[in-house]
N, CA, C, O and CB atoms as a CASP TS submission, in Angstrom:
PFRMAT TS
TARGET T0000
AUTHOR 0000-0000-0000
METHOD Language model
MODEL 1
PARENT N/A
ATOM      1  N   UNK     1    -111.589   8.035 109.886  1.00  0.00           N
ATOM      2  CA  UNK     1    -112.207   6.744 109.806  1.00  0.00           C
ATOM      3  C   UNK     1    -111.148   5.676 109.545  1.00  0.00           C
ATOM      4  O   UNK     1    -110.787   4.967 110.484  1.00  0.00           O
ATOM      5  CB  UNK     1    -113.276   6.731 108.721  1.00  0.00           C
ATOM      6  N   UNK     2    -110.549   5.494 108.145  1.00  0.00           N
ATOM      7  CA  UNK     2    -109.585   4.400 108.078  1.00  0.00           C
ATOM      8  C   UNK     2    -108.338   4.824 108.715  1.00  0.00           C
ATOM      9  O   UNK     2    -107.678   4.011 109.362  1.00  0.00           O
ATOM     10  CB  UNK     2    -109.324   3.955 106.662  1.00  0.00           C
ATOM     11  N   UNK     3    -107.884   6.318 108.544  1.00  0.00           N
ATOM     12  CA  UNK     3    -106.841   6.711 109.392  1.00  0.00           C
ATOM     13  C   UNK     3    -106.435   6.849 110.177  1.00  0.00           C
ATOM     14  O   UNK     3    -105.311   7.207 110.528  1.00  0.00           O
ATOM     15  CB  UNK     3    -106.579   7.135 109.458  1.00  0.00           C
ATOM     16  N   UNK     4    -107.728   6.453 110.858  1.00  0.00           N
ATOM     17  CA  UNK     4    -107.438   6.954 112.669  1.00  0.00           C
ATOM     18  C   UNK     4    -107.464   5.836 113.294  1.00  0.00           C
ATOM     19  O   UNK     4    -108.340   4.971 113.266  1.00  0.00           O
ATOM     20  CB  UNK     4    -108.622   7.977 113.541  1.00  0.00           C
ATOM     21  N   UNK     5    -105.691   5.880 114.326  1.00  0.00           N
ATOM     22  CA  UNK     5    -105.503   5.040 115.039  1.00  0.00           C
ATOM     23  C   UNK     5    -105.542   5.048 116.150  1.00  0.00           C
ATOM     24  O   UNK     5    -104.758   4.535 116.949  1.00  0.00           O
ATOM     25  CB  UNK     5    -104.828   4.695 114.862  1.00  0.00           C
ATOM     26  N   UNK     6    -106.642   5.748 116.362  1.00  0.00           N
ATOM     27  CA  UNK     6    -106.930   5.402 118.147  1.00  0.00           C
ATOM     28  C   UNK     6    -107.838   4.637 118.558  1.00  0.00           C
ATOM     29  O   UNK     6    -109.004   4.613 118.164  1.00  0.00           O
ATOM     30  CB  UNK     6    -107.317   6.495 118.994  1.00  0.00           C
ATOM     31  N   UNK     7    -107.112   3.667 119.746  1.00  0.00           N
ATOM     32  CA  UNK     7    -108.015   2.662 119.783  1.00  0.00           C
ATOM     33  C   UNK     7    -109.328   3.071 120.768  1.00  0.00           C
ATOM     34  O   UNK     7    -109.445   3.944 121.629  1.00  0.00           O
ATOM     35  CB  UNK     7    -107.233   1.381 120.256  1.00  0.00           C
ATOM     36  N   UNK     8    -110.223   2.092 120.277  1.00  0.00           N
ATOM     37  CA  UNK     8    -111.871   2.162 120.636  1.00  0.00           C
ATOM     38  C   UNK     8    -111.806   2.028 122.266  1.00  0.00           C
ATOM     39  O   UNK     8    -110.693   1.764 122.721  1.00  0.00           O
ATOM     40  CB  UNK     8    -112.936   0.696 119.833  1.00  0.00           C
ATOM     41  N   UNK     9    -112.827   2.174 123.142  1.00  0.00           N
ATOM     42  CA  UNK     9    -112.874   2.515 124.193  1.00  0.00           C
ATOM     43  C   UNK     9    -112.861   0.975 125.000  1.00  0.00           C
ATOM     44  O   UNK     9    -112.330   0.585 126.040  1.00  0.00           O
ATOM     45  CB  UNK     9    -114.011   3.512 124.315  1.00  0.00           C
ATOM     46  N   UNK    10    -113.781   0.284 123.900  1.00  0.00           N
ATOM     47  CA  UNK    10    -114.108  -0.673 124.285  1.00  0.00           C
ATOM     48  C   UNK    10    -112.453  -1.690 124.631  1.00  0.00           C
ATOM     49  O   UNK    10    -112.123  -2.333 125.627  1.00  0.00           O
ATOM     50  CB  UNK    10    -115.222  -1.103 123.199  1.00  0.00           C
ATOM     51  N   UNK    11    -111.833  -1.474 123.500  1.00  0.00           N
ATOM     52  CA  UNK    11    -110.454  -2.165 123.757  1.00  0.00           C
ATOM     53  C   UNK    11    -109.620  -1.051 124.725  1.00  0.00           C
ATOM     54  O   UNK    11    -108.477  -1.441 124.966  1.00  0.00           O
ATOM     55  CB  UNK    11    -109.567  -2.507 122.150  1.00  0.00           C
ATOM     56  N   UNK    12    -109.826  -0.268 125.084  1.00  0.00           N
ATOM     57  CA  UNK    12    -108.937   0.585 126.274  1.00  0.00           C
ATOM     58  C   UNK    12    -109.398  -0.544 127.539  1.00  0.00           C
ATOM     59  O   UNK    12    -108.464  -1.110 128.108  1.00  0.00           O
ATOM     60  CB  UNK    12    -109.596   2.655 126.622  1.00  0.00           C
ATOM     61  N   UNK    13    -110.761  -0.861 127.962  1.00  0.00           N
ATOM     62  CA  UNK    13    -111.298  -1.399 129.041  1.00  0.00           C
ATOM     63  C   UNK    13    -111.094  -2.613 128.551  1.00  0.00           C
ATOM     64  O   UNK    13    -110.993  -3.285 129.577  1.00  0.00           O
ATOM     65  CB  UNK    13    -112.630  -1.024 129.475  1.00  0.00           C
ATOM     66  N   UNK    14    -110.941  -3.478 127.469  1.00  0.00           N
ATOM     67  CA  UNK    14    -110.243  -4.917 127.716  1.00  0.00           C
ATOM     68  C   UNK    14    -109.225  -4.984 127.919  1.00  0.00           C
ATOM     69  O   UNK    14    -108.852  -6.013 128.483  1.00  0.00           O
ATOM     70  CB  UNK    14    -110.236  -5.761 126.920  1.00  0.00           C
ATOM     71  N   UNK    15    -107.992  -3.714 127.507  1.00  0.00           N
ATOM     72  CA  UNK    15    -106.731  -4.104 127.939  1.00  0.00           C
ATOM     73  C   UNK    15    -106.319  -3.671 129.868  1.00  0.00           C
ATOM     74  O   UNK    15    -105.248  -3.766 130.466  1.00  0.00           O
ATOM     75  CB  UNK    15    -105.690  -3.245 126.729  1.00  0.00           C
ATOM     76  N   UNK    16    -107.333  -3.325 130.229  1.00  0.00           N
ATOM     77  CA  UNK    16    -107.323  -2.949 131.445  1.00  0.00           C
ATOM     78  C   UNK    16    -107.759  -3.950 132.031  1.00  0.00           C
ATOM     79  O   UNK    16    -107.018  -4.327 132.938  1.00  0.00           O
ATOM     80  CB  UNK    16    -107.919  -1.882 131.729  1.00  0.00           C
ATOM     81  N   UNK    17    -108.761  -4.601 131.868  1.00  0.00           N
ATOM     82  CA  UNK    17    -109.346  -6.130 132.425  1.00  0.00           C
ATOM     83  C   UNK    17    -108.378  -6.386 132.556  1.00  0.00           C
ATOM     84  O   UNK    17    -107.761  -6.055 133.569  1.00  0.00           O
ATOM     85  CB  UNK    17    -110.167  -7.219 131.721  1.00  0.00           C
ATOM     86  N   UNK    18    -107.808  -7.137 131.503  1.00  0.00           N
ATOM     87  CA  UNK    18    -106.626  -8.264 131.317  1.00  0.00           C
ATOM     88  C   UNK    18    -105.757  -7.482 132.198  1.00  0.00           C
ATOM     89  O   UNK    18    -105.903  -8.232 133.164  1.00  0.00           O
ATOM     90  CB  UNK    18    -105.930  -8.626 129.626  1.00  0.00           C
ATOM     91  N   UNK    19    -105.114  -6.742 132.558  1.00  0.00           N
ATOM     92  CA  UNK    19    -104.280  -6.262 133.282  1.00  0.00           C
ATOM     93  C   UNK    19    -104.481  -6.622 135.272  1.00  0.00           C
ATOM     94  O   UNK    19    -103.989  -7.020 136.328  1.00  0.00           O
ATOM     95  CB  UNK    19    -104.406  -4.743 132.735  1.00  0.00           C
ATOM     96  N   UNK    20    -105.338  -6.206 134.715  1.00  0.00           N
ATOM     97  CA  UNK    20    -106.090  -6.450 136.402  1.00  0.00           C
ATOM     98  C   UNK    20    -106.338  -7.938 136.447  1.00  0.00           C
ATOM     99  O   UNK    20    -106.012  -8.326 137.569  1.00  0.00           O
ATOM    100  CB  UNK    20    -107.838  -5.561 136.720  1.00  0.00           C
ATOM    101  N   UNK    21    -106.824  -9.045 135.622  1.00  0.00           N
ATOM    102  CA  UNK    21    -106.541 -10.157 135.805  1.00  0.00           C
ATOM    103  C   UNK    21    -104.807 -10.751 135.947  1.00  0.00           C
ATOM    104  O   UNK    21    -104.507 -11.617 136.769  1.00  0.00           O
ATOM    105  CB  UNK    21    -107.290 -10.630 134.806  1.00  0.00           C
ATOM    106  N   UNK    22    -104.206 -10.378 135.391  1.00  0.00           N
ATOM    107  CA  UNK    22    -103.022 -10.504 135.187  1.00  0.00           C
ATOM    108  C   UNK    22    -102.009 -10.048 137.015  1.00  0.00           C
ATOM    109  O   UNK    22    -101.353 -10.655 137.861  1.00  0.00           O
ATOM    110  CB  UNK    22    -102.817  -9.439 133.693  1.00  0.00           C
ATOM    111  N   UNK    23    -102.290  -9.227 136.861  1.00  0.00           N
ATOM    112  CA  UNK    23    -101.831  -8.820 138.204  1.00  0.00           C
ATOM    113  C   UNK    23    -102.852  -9.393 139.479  1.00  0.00           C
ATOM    114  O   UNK    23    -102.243  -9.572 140.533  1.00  0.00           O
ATOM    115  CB  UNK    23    -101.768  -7.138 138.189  1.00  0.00           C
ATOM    116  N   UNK    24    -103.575  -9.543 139.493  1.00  0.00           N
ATOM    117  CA  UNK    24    -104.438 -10.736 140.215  1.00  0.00           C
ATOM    118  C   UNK    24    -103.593 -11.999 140.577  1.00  0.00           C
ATOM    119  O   UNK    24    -102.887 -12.150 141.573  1.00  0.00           O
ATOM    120  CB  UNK    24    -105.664 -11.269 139.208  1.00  0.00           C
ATOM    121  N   UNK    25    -103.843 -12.964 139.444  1.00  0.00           N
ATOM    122  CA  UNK    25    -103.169 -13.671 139.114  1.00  0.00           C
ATOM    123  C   UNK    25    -101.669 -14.064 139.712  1.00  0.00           C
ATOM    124  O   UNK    25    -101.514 -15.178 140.210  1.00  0.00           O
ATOM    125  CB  UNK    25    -103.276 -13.336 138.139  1.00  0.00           C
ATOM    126  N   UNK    26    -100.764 -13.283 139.660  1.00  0.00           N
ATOM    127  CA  UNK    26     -99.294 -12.541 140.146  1.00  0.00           C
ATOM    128  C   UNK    26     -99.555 -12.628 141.398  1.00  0.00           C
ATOM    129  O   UNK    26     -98.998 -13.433 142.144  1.00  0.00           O
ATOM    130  CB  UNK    26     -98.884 -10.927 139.705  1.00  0.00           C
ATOM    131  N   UNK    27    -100.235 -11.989 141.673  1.00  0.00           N
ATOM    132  CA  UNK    27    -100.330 -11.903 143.317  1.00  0.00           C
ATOM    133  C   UNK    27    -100.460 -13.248 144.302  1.00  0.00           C
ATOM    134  O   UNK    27    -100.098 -13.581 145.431  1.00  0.00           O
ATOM    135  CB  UNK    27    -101.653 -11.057 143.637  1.00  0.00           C
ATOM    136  N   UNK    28    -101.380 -13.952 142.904  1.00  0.00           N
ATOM    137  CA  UNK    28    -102.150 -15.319 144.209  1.00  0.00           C
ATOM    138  C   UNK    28    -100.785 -16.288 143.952  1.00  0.00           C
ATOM    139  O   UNK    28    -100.627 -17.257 144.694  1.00  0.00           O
ATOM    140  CB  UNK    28    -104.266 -16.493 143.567  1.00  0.00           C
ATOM    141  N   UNK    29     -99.898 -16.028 142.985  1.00  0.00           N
ATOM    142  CA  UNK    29     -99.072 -17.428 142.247  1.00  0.00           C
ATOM    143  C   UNK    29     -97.929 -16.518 143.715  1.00  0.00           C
ATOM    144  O   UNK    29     -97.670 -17.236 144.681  1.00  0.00           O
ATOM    145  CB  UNK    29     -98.414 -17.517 139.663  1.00  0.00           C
ATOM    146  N   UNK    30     -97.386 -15.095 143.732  1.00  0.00           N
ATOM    147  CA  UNK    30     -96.598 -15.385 144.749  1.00  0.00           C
ATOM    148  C   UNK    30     -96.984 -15.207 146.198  1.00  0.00           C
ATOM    149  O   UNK    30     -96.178 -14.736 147.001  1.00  0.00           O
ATOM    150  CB  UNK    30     -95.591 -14.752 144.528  1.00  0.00           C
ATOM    151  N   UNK    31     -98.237 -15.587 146.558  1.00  0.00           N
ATOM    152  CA  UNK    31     -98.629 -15.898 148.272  1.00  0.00           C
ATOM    153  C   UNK    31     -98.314 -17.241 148.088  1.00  0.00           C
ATOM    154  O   UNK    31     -97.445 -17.723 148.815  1.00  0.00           O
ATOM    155  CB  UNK    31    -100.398 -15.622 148.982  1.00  0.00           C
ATOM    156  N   UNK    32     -99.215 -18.383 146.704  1.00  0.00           N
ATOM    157  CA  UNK    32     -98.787 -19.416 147.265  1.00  0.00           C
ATOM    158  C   UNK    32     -97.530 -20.037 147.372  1.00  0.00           C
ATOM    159  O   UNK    32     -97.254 -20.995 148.095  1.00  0.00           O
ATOM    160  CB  UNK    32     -99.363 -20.051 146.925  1.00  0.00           C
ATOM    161  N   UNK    33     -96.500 -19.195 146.309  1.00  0.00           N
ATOM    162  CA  UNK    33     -94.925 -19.433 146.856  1.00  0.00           C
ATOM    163  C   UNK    33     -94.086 -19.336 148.002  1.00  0.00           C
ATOM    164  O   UNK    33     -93.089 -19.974 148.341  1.00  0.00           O
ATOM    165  CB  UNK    33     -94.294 -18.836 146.341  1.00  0.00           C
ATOM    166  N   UNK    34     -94.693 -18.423 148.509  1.00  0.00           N
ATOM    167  CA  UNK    34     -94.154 -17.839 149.922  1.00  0.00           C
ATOM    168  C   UNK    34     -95.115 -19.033 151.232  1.00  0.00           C
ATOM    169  O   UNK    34     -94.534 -19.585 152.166  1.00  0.00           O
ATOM    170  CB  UNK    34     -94.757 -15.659 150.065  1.00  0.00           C
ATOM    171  N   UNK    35     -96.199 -19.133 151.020  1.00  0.00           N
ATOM    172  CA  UNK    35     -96.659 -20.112 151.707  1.00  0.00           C
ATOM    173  C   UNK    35     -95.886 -21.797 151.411  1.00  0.00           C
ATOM    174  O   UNK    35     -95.925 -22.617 152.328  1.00  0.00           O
ATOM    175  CB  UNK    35     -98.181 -19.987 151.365  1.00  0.00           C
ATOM    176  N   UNK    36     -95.528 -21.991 150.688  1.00  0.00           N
ATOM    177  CA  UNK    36     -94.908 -23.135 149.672  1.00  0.00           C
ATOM    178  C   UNK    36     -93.662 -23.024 150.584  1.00  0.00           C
ATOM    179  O   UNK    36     -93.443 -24.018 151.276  1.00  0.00           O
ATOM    180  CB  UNK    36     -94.687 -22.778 147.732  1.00  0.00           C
ATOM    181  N   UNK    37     -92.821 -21.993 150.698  1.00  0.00           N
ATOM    182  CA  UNK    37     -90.911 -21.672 151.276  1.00  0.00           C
ATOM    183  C   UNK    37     -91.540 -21.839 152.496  1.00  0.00           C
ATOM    184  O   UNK    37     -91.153 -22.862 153.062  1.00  0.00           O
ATOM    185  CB  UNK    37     -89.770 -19.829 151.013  1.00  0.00           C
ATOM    186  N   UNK    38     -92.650 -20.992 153.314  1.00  0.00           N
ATOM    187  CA  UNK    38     -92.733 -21.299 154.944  1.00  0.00           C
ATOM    188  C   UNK    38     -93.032 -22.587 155.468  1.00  0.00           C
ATOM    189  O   UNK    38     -92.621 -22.976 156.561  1.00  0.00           O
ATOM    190  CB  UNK    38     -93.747 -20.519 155.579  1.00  0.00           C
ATOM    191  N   UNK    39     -93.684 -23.194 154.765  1.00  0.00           N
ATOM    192  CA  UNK    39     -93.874 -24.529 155.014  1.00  0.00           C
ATOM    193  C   UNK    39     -92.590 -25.749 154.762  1.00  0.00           C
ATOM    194  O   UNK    39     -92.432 -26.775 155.423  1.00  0.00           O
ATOM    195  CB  UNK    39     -95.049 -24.787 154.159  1.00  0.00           C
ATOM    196  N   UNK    40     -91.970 -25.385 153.887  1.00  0.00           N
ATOM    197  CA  UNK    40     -91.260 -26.422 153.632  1.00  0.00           C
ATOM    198  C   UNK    40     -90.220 -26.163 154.648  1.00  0.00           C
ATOM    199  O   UNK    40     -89.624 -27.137 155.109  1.00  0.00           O
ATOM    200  CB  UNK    40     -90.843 -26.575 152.202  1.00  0.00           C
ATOM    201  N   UNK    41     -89.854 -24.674 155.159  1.00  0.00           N
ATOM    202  CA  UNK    41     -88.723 -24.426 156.615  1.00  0.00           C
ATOM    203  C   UNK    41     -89.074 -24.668 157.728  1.00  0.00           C
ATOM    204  O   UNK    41     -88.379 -24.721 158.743  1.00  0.00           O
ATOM    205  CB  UNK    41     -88.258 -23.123 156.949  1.00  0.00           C
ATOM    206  N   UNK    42     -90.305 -24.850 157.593  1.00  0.00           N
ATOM    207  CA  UNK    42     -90.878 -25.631 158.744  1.00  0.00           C
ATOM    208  C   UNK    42     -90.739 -27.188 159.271  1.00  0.00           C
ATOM    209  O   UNK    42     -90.516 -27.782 160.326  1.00  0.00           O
ATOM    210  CB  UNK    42     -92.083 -25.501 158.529  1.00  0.00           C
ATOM    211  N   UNK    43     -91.129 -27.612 157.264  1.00  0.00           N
ATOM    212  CA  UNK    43     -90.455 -29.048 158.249  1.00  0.00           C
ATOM    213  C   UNK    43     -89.146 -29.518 158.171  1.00  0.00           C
ATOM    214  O   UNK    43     -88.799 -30.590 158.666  1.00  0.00           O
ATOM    215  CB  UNK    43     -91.115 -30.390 157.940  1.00  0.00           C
ATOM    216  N   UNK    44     -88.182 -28.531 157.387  1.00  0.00           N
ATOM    217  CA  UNK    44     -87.276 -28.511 157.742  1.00  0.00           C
ATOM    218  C   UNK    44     -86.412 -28.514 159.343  1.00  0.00           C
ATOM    219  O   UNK    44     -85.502 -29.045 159.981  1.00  0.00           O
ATOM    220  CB  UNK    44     -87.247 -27.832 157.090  1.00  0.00           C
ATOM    221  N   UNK    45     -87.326 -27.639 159.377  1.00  0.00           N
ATOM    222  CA  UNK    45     -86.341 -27.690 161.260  1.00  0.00           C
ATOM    223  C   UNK    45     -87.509 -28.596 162.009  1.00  0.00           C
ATOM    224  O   UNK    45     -87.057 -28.952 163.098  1.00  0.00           O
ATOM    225  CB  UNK    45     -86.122 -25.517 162.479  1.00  0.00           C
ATOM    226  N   UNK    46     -88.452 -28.943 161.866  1.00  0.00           N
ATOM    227  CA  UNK    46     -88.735 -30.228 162.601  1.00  0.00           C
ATOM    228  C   UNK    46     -88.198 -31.686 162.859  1.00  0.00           C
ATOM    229  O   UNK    46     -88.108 -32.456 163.815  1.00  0.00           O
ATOM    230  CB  UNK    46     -89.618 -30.442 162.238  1.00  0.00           C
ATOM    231  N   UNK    47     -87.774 -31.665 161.025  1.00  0.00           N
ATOM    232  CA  UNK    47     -87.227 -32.651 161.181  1.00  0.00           C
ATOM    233  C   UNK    47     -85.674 -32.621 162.045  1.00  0.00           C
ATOM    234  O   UNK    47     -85.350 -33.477 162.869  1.00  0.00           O
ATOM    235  CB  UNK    47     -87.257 -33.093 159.900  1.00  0.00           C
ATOM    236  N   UNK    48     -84.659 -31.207 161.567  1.00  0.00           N
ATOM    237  CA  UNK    48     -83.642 -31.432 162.415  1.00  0.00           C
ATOM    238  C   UNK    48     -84.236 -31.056 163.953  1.00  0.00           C
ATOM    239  O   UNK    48     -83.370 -31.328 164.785  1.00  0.00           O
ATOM    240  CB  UNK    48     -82.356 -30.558 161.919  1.00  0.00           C
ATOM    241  N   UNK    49     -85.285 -30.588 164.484  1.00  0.00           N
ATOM    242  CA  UNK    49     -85.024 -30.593 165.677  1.00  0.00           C
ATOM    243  C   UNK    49     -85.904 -31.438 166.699  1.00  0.00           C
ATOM    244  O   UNK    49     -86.319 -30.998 167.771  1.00  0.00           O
ATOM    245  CB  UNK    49     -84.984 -29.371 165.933  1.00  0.00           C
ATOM    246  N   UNK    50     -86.157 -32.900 166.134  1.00  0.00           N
ATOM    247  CA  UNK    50     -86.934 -33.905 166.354  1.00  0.00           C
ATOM    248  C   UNK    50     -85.898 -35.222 165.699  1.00  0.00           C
ATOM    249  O   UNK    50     -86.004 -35.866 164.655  1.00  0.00           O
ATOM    250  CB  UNK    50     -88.487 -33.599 165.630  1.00  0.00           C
ATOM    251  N   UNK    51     -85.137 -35.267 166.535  1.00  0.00           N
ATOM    252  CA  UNK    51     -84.785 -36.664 165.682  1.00  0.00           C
ATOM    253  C   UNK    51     -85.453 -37.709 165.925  1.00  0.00           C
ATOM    254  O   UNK    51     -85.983 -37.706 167.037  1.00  0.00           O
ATOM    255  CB  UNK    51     -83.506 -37.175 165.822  1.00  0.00           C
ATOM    256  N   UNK    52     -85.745 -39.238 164.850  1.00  0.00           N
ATOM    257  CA  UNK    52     -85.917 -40.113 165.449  1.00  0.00           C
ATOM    258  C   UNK    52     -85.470 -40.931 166.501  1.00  0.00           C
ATOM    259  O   UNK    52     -84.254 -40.998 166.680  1.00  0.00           O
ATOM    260  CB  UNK    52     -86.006 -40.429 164.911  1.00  0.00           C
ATOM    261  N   UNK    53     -86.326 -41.647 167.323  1.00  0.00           N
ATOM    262  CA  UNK    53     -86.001 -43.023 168.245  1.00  0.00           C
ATOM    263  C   UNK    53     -86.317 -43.887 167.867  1.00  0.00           C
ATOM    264  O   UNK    53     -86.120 -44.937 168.479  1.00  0.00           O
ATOM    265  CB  UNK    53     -86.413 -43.239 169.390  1.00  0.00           C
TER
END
């Protein structure tokens, strides 16, 4: 009872939530980075391969 340190089931499945939110999370922050770099090399070479008149 007071000695025993194993944790409750209930906190096994919140630290698993949070995990799975967490890595969720991770995932969406680096698509929109990678969408963020393709876009910006994009108008990168538009602009060099469009100059103004």
């Amino acid at each position: 009872m007071f000695g025993d340190r194993t944790p409750s089931e209930a906190t096994e499945t919140e630290r698993e939530s949070g995990r799975r939110v967490g890595a969720v999370a991770l995932l969406l922050v680096a698509i929109l980075g990678a969408l963020a770099v393709a876009l910006g090399a994009r108008r990168r070479e538009r602009a060099t391969l469009e100059p103004p008149f």
